[in-house]
C-alpha positions in Angstrom: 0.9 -2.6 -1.6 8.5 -2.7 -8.5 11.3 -4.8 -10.1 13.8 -2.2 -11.8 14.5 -1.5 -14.7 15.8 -3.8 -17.0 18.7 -3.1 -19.5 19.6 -6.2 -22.0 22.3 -6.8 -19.9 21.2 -6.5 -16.4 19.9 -8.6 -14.2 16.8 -9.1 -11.6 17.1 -5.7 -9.4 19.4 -3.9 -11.2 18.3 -0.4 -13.4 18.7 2.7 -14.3 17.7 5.5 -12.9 17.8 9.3 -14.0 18.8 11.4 -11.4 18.3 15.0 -10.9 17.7 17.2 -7.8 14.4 17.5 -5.9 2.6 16.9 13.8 2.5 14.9 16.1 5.4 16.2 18.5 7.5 13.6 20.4 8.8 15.9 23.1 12.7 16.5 24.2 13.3 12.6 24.4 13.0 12.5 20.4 14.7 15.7 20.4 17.8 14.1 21.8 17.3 11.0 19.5 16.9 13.2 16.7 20.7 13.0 15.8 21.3 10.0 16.3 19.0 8.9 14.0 20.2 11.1 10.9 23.8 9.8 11.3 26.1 7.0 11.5 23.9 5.3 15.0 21.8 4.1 11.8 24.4 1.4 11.5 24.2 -1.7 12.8 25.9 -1.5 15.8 22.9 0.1 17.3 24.7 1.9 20.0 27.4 4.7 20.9 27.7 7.9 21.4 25.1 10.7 20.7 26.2 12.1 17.1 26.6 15.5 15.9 24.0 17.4 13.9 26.2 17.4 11.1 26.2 13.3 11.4 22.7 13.4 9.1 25.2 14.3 6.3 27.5 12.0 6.4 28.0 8.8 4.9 28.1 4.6 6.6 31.3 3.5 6.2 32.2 0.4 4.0 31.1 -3.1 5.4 28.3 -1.4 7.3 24.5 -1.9 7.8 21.8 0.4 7.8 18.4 0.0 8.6 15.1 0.2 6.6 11.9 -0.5 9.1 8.3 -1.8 7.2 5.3 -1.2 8.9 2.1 -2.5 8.9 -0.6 -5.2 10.2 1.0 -8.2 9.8 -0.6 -10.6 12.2 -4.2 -9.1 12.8 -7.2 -10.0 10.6 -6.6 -8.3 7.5 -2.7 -9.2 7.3 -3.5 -10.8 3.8 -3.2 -7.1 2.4 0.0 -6.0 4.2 2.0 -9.3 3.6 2.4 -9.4 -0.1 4.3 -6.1 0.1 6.4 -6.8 2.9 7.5 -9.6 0.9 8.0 -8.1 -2.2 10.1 -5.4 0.0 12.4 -8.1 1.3 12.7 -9.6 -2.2 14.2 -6.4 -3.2 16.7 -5.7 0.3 17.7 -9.9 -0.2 18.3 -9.3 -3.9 20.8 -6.4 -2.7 22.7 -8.0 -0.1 24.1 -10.7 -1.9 25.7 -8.5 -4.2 28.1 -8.5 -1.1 27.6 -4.0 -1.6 30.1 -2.1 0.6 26.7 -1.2 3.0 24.6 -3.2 3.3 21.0 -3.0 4.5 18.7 -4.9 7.2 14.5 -4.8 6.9 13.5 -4.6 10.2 9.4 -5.4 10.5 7.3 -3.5 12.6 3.8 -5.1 13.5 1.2 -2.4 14.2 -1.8 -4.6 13.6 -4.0 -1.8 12.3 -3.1 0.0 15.8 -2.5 3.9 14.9 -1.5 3.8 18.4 0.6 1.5 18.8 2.0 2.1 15.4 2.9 5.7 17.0 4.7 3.8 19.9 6.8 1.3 17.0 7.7 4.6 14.9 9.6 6.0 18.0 10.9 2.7 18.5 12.1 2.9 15.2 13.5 6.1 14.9 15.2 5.9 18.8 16.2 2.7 19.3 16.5 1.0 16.0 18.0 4.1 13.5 16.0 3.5 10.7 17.4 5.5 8.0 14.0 5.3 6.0 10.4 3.2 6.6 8.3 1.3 3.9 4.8 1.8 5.0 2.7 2.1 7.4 0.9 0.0 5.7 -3.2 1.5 6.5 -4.2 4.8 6.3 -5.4 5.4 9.9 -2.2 4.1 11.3 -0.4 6.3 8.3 -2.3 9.4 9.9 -0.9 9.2 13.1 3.1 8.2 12.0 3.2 10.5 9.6 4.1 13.9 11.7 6.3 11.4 13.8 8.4 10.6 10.8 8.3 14.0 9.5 9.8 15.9 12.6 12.5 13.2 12.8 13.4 13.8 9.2 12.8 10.3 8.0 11.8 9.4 4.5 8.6 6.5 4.3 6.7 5.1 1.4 3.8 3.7 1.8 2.7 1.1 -0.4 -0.6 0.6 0.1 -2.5 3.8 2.2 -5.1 4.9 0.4 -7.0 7.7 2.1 -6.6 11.4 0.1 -5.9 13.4 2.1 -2.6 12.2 3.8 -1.0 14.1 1.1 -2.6 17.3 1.9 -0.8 18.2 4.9 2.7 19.7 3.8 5.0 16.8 4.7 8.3 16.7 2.9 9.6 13.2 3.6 6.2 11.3 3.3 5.6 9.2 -0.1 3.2 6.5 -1.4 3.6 4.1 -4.4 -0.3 4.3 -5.5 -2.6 6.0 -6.5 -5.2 7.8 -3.7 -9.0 6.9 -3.1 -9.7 10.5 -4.8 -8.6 8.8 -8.0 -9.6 5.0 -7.2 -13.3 6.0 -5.9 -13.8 7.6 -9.5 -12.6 4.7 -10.9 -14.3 2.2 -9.2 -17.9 4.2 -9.7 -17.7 5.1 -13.3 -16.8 1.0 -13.7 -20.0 0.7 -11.4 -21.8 3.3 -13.8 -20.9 2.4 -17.2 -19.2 -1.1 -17.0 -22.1 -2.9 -14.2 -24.5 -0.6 -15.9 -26.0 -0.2 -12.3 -29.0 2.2 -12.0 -29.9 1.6 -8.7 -27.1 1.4 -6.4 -26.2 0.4 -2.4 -23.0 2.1 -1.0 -22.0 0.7 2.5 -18.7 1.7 4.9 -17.1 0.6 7.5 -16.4 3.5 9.1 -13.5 3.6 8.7 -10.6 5.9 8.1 -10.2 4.4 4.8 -13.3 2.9 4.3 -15.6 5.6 4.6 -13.6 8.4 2.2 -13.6 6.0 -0.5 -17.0 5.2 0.1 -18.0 8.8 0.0 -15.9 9.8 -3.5 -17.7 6.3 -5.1 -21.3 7.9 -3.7 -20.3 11.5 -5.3 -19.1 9.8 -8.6 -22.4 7.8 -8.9 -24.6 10.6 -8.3 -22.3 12.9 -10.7 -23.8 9.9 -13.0 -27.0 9.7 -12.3 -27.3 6.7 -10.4 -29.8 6.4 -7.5 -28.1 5.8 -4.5 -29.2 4.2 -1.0 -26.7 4.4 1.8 -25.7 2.7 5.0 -22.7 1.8 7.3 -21.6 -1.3 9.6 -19.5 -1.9 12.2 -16.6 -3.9 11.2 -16.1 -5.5 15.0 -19.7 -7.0 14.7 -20.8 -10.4 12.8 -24.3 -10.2 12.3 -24.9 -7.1 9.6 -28.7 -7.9 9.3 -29.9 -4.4 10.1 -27.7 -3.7 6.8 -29.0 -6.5 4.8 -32.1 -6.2 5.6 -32.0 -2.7 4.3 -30.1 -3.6 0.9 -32.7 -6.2 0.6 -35.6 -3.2 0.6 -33.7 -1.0 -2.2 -33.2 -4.1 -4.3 -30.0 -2.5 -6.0 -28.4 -3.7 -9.2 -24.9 -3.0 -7.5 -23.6 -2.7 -4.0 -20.4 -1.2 -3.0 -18.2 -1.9 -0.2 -15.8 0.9 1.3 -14.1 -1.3 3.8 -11.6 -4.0 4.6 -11.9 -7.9 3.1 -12.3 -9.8 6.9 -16.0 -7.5 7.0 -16.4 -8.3 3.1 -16.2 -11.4 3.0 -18.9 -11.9 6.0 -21.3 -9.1 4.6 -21.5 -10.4 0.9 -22.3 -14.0 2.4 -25.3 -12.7 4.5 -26.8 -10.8 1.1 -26.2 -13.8 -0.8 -27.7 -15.7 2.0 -30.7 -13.4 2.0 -31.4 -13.8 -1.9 -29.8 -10.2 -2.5 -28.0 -11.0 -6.5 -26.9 -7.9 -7.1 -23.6 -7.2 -8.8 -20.7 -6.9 -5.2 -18.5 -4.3 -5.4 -15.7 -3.2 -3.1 -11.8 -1.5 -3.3 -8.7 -2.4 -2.8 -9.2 -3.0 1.1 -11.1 -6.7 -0.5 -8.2 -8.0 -2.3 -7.3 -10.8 -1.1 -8.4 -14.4 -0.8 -10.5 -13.7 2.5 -13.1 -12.1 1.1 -13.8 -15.5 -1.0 -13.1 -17.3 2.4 -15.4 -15.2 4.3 -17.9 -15.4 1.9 -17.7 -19.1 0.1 -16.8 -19.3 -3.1 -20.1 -19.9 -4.6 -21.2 -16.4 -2.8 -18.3 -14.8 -3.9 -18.0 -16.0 -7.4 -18.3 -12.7 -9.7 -17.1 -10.0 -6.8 -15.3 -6.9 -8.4 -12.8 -5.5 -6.0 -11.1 -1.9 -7.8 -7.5 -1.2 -6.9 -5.0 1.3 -7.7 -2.3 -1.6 -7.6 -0.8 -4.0 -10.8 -0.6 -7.8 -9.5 1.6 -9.9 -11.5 -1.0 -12.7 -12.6 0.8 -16.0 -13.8 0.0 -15.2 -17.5 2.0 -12.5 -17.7 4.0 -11.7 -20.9 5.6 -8.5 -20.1 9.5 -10.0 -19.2 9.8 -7.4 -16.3 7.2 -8.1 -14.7 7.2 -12.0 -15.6 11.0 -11.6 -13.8 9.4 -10.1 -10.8 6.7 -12.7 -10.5 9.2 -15.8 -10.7 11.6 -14.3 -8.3 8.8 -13.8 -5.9 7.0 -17.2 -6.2 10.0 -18.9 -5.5 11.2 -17.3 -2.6 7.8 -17.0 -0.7 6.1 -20.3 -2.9 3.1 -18.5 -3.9 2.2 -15.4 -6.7 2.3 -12.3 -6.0 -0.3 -11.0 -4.2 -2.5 -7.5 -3.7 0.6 -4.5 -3.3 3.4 -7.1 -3.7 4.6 -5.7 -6.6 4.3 -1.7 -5.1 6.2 -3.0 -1.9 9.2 -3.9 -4.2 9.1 -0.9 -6.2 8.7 1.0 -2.6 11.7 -0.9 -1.4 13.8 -0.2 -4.8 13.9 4.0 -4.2 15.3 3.2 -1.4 18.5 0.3 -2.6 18.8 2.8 -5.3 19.3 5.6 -3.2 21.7 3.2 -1.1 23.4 2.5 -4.0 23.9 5.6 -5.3 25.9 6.2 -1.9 22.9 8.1 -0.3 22.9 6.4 3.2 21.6 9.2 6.0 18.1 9.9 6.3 18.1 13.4 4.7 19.8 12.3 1.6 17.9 9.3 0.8 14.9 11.8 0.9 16.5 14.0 -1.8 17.3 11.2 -3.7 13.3 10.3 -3.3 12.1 13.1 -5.3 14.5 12.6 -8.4 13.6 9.1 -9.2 11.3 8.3 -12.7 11.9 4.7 -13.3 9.4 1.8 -14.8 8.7 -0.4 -12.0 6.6 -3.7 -11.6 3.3 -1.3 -10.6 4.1 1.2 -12.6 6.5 4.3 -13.8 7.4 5.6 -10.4 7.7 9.4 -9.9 6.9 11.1 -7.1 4.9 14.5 -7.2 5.7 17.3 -4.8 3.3 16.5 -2.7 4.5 12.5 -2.2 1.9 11.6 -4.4 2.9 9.0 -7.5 2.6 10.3 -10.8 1.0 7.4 -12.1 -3.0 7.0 -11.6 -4.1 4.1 -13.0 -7.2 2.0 -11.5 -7.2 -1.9 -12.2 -10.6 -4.1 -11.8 -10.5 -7.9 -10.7 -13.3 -10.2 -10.4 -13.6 -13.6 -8.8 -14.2 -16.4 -11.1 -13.9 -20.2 -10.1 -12.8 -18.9 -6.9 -9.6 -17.2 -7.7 -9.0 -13.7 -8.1 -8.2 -12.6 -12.2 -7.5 -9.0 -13.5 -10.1 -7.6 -15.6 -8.9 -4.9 -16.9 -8.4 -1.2 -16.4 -11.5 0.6 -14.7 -11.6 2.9 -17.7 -11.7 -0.2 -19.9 -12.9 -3.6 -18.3 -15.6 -5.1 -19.7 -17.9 -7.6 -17.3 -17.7 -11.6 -19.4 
């Protein structure tokens, strides 16, 4: 869930980049708004006549707009995650547009709430009514799942900034991308931290379930037996309030560490309830627990020393690095508050694509192309896209809670425990 690249002389979204070359069916009524979406309709007129085939290939005339959708849950109960980078994504199309560039470019925000299907229903929307030319997100990895082949038969680019689960890249698409790292390296990460920076010998892994939560879950349960670890297992029901048949069962193993393979709104709740029920052991959880609700759902005093592993970089307010310290201002003074978990991977997300825009690339099938030449050093990280979608880059990043704030620890491979 990056800023560009800055020469001496350039300003806040402005860079360089080197460029070189690189299913869910919909039935006939996609097929017929198949066209329209590739070509000129992505303007913002939002109407006219059916387009060509060749229209994908063309290019918006001057003083147009086009449209970029982001997708994700941004009024349901684990919004907290999907909001930093939907911000840090507007940062980026806001910080374009008043350039006054010959096309500009309109973020238009699609709420799924979590929903895969009603995420399905907003991705025809999208691509039918509102000619998106390219979509930032989904944000979640089960709604990801299901828009996905939806995007991929229309021919439209998306980059997620914050799905997680492995094995969205394994399917073959062509004009799917995310800005992080997958759970099959973050699950590694977190579990050798669990192994050799907790020192945990005894260990509880719980899921949610989930579509995220439990594959994440399952790679930290292989990498703690890989280290020797003892290992007691259990899931919960993220709907539910009372986890006591859980608790109860974490307080029988007495662990030195418990993970969490789920989402912060169920963190927060389950680590108050252990902490309730004497349980000290060390909390662990990944990037699904970023965000402020898991200390609000627990209480700071219950949550005070949580680890929460993430393959994402947030800009903390002592940064030195003059990118990313550029990044961070911009942001806290347009939304009045830091960047938060995937802020800074929603703007590098949302930079492919201006930079694509502005290197005159303004259909759907060209901004794609333009996807897999991009190698730039963005606010999360150096962005490059593998063949697959997958980003290059694979670093995993610890934070801990202390005094009731969230603080970066360190790199998994390095962090140390204070």
């Amino acid at each position: 869930m990056g800023i560009c690249e800055l020469g001496p002389d350039e300003g806040l979204g402005e860079r360089k980049a080197t460029l070189r070359p690189k299913s869910a069916r919909l039935g006939g009524v996609l097929a017929v708004g198949l066209a329209l979406t590739l070509g000129l309709a992505a303007c913002s007129d939002g109407g006219g006549t059916e387009a060509s085939p060749e229209a994908g290939s063309s290019s918006a005339a001057a003083g147009s707009t086009i449209k970029l959708g982001f997708m994700g849950d941004l009024t349901g109960a684990n919004a907290g995650i999907v909001i930093p980078p939907r911000n840090g994504a507007k940062l980026v199309i806001d910080e374009y547009n008043k350039t006054n560039p010959a096309v500009k470019v309109e973020m238009v925000e699609y709420d799924s709430q979590a929903d895969p299907s009603k995420a399905v229903a907003l991705a025809q929307q999208a691509i039918k009514t509102d000619k998106i030319v390219g979509l930032i997100g989904p944000a979640f990895s089960g709604e990801s799942a299901q828009v996905a082949p939806v995007m991929e038969e229309a021919m439209i680019p998306s980059i997620s900034a914050s799905a997680t689960n492995a094995a969205l890249s394994a399917n073959g698409w062509k004009y799917w991308h995310r800005v992080l790292p997958s759970d099959s390296v973050q699950g590694p990460g977190i579990g050798n931290f669990m192994a050799d920076g907790v020192g945990a010998k005894n260990a509880f892994v719980i899921d949610d379930k989930s579509e995220y939560g439990k594959p994440l879950a399952d790679v930290v349960r292989t990498t703690l037996e890989g280290k020797g670890v003892k290992l007691t297992n259990d899931s919960l029901d993220p709907a539910e309030s009372d986890f006591s048949s859980v608790v109860n069962k974490v307080v029988a193993a007495k662990p030195d560490a418990i993970f969490f393979g789920g989402y912060y709104a169920a963190g927060g709740v389950l680590l108050k309830q252990l902490r309730d029920k004497g349980v000290t052991a060390k909390f662990l959880s990944g990037d699904g627990s970023l965000d402020k609700g898991l200390i609000d759902g627990a209480g700071a005093a219950n949550a005070e020393g949580a680890l929460v592993g993430c393959p994402c970089y947030i800009a903390t307010p002592d940064v030195t690095d003059a990118k990313v310290k550029a990044f961070a201002d911009a942001y806290k003074a347009a939304y009045s508050a830091d960047p938060a978990i995937y802020a800074a991977e929603g703007y590098d997300a949302a930079t492919v694509f201006i930079d694509a825009i502005k290197a005159g690339n303004t259909t759907a099938d060209k901004i794609n192309a333009f996807i897999g030449t991009v190698d730039f050093a963005g606010v999360s990280k150096q962005v490059k896209f593998e063949a697959n979608g997958e980003v290059a880059a694979k670093d995993i990043y610890i934070y801990q809670v202390k005094d009731g704030a969230i603080g970066l620890l360190g790199k998994a491979a390095e962090a140390k425990l204070g």
